[in-house]
C-alpha positions in Angstrom: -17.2 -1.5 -25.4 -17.5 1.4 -22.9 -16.2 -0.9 -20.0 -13.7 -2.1 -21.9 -12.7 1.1 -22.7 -12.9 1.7 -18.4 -10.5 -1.3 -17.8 -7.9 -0.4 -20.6 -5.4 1.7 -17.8 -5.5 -1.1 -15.4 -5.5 -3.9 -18.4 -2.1 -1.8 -19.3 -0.8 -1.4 -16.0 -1.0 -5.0 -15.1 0.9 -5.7 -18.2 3.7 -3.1 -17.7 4.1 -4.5 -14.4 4.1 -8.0 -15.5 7.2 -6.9 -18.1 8.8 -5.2 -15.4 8.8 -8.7 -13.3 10.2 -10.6 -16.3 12.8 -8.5 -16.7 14.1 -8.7 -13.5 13.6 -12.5 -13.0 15.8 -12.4 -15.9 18.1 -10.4 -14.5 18.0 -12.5 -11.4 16.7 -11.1 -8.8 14.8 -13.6 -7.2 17.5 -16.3 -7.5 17.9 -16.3 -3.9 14.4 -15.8 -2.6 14.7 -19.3 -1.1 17.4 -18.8 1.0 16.2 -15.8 2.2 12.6 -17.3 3.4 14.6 -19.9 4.8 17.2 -18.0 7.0 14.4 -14.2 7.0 14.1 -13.5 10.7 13.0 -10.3 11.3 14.1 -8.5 14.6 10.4 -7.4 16.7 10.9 -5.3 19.8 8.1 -6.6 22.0 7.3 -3.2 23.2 7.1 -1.6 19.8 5.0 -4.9 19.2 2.5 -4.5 22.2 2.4 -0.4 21.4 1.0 -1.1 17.9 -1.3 -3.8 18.7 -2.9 -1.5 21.3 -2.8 1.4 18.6 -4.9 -0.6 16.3 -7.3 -1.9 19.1 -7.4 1.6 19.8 -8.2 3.1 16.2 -10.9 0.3 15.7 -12.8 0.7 18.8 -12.9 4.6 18.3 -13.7 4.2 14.5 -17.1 5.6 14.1 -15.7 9.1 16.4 -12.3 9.5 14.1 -14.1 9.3 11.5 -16.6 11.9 11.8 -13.8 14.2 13.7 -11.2 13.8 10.5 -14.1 14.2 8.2 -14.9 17.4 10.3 -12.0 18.9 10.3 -12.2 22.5 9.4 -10.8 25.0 6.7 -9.4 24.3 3.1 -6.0 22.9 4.4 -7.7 19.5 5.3 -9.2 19.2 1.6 -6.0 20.4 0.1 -4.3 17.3 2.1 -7.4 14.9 0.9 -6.9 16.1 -3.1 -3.6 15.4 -2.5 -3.5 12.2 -1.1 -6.6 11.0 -3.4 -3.9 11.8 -6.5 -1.0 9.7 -5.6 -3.4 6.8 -4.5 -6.0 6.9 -7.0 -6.1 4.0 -9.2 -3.4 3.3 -11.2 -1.3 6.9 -11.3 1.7 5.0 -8.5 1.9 2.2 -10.8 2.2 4.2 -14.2 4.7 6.4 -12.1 6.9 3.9 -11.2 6.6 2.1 -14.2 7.8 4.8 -16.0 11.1 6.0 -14.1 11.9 2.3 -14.4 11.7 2.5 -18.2 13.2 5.4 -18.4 16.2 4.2 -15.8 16.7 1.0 -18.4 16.8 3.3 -21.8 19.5 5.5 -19.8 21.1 2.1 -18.2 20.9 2.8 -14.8 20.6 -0.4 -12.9 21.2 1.6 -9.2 17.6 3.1 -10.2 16.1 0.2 -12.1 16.5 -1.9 -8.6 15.1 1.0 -6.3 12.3 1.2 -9.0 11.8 -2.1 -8.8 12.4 -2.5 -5.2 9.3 0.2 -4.4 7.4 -1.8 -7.1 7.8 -5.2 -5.3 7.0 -3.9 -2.6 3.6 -2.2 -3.2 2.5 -5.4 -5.3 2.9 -7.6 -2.3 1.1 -5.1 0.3 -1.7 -4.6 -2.6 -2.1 -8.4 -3.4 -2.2 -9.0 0.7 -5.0 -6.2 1.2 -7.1 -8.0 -1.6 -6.9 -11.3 0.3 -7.9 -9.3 3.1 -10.4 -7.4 1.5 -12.6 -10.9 0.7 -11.7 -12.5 3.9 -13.0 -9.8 6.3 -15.9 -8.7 3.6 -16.2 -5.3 6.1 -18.9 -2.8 4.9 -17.6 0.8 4.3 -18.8 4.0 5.8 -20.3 4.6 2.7 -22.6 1.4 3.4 -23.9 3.1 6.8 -23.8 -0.3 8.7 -21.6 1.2 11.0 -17.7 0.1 11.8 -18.6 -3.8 13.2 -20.3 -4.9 10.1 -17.7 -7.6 8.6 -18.6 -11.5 7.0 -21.3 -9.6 5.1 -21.2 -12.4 2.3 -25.1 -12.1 0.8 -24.1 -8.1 0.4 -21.5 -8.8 -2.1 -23.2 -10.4 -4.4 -25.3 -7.2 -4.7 -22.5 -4.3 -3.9 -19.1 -5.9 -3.6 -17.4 -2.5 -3.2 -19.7 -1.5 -0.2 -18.0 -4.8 1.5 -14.5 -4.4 0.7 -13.1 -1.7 3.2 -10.5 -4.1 5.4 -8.0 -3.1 4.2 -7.6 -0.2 2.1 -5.9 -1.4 -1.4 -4.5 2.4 -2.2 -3.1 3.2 0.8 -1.5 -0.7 1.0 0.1 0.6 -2.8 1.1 4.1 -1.5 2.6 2.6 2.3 4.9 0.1 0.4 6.4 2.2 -1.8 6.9 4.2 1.1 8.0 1.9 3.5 10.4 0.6 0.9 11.9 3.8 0.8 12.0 4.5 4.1 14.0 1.3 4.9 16.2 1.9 2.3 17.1 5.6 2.7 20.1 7.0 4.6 18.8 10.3 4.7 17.2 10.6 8.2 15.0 13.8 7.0 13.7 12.2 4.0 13.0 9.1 4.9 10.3 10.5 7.5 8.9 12.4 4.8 8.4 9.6 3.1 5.6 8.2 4.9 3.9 11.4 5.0 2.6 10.6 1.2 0.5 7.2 2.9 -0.9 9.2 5.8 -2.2 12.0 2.9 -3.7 9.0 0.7 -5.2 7.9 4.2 -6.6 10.6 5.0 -8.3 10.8 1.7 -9.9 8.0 1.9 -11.3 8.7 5.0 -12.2 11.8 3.9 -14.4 10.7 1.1 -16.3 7.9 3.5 -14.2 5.0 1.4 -12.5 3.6 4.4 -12.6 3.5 8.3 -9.2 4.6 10.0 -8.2 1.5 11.1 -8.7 0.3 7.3 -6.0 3.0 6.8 -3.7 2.4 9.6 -3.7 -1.7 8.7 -2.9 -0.5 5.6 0.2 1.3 5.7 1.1 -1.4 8.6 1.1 -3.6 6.0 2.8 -1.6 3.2 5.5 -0.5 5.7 6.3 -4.3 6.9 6.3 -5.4 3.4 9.1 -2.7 2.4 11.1 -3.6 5.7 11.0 -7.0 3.8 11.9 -6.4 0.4 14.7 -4.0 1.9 16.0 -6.9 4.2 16.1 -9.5 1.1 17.9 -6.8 -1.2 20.7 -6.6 1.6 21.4 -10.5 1.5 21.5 -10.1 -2.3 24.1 -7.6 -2.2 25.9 -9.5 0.7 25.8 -12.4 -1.8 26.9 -10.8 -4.8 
């Protein structure tokens, strides 16, 4: 009863969400998601392409020292960053949030905010249903697991902890990074849009902060939310061309 009691705010937010999703393939919004995976071809700078690969290479082979100099930071400024970044990300508080404005945007019938609702929610549900996948192919052992930063594959340890084994990527920073990136593709304002993506690098450093995930967990992470709301944006475009 008690864990079923536990699971009742994610049992509730997967249903809100699956609601959400009808209501829009009602509305059609997916109608053209055919065409667009058949004509999608996303424009990748080779530089900017070589510069991030090298930043992750980077991040990865200096793990074990960004992690102890981020957890060492010093005064109350760091923590205040780490609360703050552990309360957008934890659990299921983005999904209730967007969830909610999206109601709330369909009782006043405002479509304009129904679809940038649903847009951010798209968005994050790819980049968190990716980082899952990733989560059991890479089976990498946290910080918390003190195997140190090259322990992936570790298949007999999940039968006993699968937590401890699940830090590639990091699932809340993937949730927080493509509502984010969403945004920040789909914003005009050039101030806020950078601001944006200050709310995944907060929930990042959270997590690092509290020994969950390794930084390049993190930086995956909002890689992945970021690319995944560069898509969604792109495919809401050639729907409006369309319309």
């Amino acid at each position: 009863m008690e864990r079923l009691l536990g699971a009742l705010p994610k049992i509730s937010v997967v249903v809100f969400v699956i609601v959400i999703f009808f209501n829009e393939i009602r509305k059609g919004y997916f109608d053209n998601m055919k065409t667009f995976s058949q004509t999608f071809k996303p424009k990748i700078h080779v530089i900017t392409l070589i510069c991030v690969v090298v930043a992750i290479a980077g991040v990865f082979l200096f793990d074990p020292y960004l992690l102890k100099t981020l957890q060492g930071l010093p005064g109350s400024f760091p923590q205040k960053i780490a609360d703050f970044g552990g309360m957008i990300g934890r659990n299921v508080n983005p999904w209730f949030f967007l969830g909610t404005v999206y109601l709330a945007a369909v009782v006043i019938r405002q479509r304009k905010w129904q679809q940038v609702v649903f847009g951010s929610l798209f968005s994050c549900v790819c980049a968190s249903a990716i980082s899952s996948i990733l989560k059991f192919l890479f089976l990498r052992a946290r910080p918390i697991a003190e195997l140190g930063h090259l322990s992936f594959f570790n298949l007999s340890g999940l039968a006993k902890d699968a937590r401890a084994f699940q830090s590639f990527t990091s699932g809340d920073v993937a949730v927080v990074a493509g509502i984010a990136g969403y945004l920040f593709f789909g914003m005009k304002n050039q101030y806020l849009r950078w601001i944006v993506l200050l709310f995944p690098i907060a929930t990042s450093f959270a997590r690092i902060n509290g020994n969950k995930h390794w930084p390049s967990d993190t930086v995956m992470a909002m890689i992945l939310g970021i690319c995944m709301g560069y898509i969604v944006t792109n495919y809401e475009t050639m729907n409006q061309k369309r319309a």
